[in-house]
Every structure is written in structure tokens, then in C-alpha cells.
N, C-alpha and C positions, 0 to 999 in steps of 0.2 A: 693619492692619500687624502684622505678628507682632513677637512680643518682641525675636527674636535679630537682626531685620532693624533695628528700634527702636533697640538699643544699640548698633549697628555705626554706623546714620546720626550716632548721637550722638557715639560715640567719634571719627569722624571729625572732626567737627565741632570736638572740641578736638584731635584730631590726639593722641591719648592710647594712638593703636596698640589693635593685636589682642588682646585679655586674655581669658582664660577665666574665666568667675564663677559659684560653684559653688552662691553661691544669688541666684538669678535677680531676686528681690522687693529684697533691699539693693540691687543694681546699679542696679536701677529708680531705686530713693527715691534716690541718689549723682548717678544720671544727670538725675533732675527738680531736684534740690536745686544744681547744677552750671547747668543752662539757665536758674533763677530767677536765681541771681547774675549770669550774660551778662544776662538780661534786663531788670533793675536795671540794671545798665551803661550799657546801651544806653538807654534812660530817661534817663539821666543824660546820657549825652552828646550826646542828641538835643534836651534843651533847653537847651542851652549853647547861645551863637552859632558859627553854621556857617552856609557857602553853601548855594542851596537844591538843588546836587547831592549834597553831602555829608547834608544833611538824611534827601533821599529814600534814598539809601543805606542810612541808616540804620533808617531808618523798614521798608523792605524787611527788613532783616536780623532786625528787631525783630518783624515779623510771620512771621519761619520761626522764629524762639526761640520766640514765646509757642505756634506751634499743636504744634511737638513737646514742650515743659512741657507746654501740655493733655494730650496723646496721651498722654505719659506718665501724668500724674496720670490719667488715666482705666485705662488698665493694671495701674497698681497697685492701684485702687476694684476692679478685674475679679479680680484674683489673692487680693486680700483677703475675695474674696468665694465664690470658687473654696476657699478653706480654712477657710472655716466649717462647722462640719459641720449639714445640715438641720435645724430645731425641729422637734420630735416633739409631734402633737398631744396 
């Protein structure tokens, strides 16, 4: 999944509208740092008491936050990695 497609699914996600970010790696770490708190959330409210449709809904919701946090955090490991410059033997 490319970056720009990454932060679109994301912004949508909180309904945060179309923004332009002019450095791509902060948007990252704001948009991973953003789906940890939903994700906490959701945690939280999944082991409160709830019916077990309410449950599963959750537990659904909670399994598409944690794999775009991953994806993220894996992006930004790639970008971070992408601006080191090579060791020289």
C-alpha cells in the first residue's frame, strides 16, 4: 500500500478531510500515533460489558485499527530506513 493511499484510508477513517502534508514521515508518526489511541479505545470498550453483537463489532473494528497501526508503523521503519545514508566499509 503506498503512503498517499495509507493516509487518505486513515484520514478518512477520522473523517479529518483532504490535507496536504508536506513532510510525509510526521503525517505517518500523527496518523500511527492517532489509530494507537482509537485502538486503546477500543480495548477499553471491548471489555466493558456489552451484548455479544456489540462485542463482535468491536472486536471487528479493533482488528482494521490494529492492521493499519501495523502498516503504518511498518512505513515509517521503511522511510526511516530509506534516509539513512549507506555504511561505508
Amino acid at each position: 500500500m503506498a503512503v498517499k493511499k495509507f493516509l487518505k484510508q486513515v484520514a478518512d477513517l477520522f473523517d479529518l478531510g483532504k490535507r496536504k502534508c508536506k513532510n510525509k514521515k510526521v503525517c505517518m508518526e500523527e496518523a500511527v500515533a492517532r489509530l494507537q489511541a482509537r485502538q486503546t479505545e477500543l480495548e477499553t470498550r471491548l471489555a466493558g460489558d456489552q451484548s455479544d453483537k456489540a462485542r463482535n463489532k468491536l472486536a471487528k473494528q479493533l482488528k482494521v485499527v490494529t492492521a493499519k497501526r501495523q502498516k503504518g508503523e511498518k512505513i515509517i521503519q521503511e522511510m526511516a530506513a530509506e534516509e539513512q545514508p549507506p555504511a561505508q566499509p
